[in-house]
C-alpha positions in Angstrom: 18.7 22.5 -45.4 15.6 24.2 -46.1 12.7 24.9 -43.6 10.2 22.5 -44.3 13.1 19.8 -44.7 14.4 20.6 -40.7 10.3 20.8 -39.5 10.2 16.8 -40.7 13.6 15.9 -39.8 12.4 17.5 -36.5 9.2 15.5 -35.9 10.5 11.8 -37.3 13.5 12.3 -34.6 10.2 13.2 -31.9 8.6 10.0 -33.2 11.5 7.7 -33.2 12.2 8.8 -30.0 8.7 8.4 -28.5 9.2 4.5 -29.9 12.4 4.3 -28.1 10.6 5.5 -24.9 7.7 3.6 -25.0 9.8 0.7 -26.1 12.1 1.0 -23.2 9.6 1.3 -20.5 7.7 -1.4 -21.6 10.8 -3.6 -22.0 12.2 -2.6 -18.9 9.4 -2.5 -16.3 10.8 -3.2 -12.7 9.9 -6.1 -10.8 6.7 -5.8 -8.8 7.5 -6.3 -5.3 6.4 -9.8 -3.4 5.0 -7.7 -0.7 2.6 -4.2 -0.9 5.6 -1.8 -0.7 2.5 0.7 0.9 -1.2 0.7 1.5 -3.9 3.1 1.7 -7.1 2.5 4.1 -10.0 4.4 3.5 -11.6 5.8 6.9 -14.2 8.3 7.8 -12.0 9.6 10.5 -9.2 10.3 7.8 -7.0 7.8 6.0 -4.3 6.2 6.9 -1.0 5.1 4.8 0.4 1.9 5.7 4.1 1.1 5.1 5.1 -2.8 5.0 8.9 -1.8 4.9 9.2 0.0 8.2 7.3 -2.9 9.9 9.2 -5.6 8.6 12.7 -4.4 7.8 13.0 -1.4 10.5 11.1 -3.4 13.7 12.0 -7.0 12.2 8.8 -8.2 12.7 7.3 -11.2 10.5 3.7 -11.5 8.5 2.7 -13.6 11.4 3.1 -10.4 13.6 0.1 -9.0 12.5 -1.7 -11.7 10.1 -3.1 -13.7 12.5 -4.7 -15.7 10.0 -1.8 -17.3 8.6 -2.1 -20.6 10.5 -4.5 -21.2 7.9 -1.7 -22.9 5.0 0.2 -20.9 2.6 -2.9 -19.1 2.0 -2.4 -15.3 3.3 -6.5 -13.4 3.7 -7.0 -9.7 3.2 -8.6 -8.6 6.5 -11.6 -7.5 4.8 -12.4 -11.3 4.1 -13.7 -11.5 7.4 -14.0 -8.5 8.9 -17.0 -6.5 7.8 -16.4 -2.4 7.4 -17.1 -0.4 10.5 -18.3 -2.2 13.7 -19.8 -5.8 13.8 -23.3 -7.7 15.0 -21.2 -10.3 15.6 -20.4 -10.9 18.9 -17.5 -13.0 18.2 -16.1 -11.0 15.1 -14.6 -7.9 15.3 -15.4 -5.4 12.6 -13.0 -4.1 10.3 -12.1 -0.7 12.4 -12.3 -2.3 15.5 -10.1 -5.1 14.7 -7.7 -2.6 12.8 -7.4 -0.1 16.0 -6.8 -3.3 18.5 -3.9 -4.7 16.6 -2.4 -1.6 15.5 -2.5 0.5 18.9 -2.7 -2.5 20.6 1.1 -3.4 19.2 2.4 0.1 19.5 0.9 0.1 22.6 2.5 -3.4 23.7 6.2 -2.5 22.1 5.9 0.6 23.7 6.6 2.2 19.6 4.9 3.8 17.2 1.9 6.3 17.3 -1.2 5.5 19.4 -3.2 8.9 19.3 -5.6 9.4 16.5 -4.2 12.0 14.2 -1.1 10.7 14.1 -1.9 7.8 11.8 -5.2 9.4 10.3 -4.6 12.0 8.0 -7.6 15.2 8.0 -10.8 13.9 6.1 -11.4 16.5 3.0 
């Protein structure tokens, strides 16, 4: 086979392939999970990575745990819906940090588990 012959050969086996690829992760995307597997919040004292898994699974505690909006209906709210960033004029609404710090620490606090000192959830601002 000559030179030029192998070169083409070469790249239509690269392209074919790249369909299959493409093809193949498209066709066989995984299933996104029902819950957020992990979240990232955004804080000017570092952020901090949230995982749903070890709540629920490892500590076997339900959405109503730490939603405490869920009384509501079926209907589950972001905490952000209410709670406005940083801290609150309202007197009878927390804000966002403040209401995050309370049920967090407060709950590690209260089951006597997980971290309650600052830089052990909050990662070093850049």
């Amino acid at each position: 086979m000559r030179p030029d012959n192998e070169r083409k050969l070469a790249v239509i086996l690269g392209l074919v392939l790249l369909a299959a690829a493409a093809l193949c992760y498209t066709v066989l995307k995984p299933e996104m999970p029902e819950e957020p597997v992990r979240m990232l919040f955004k804080g000017s004292a570092g952020d901090v990575l949230f995982t749903h898994q070890i709540h629920t699974a490892d500590y076997d505690l339900d959405c109503a745990s730490c939603h405490h909006n869920l009384d509501d209906g079926d209907e589950e709210y972001n905490c952000s819906e209410c709670h406005e960033p940083g801290a609150s004029e309202d007197d009878d609404l927390m804000g966002r940090t403040d209401a995050m710090h309370a049920q967090c620490i407060g709950c590690h606090e209260e089951m006597g588990a997980g971290p309650v000192e600052c830089a052990t959830c909050h990662a070093t601002p850049k």
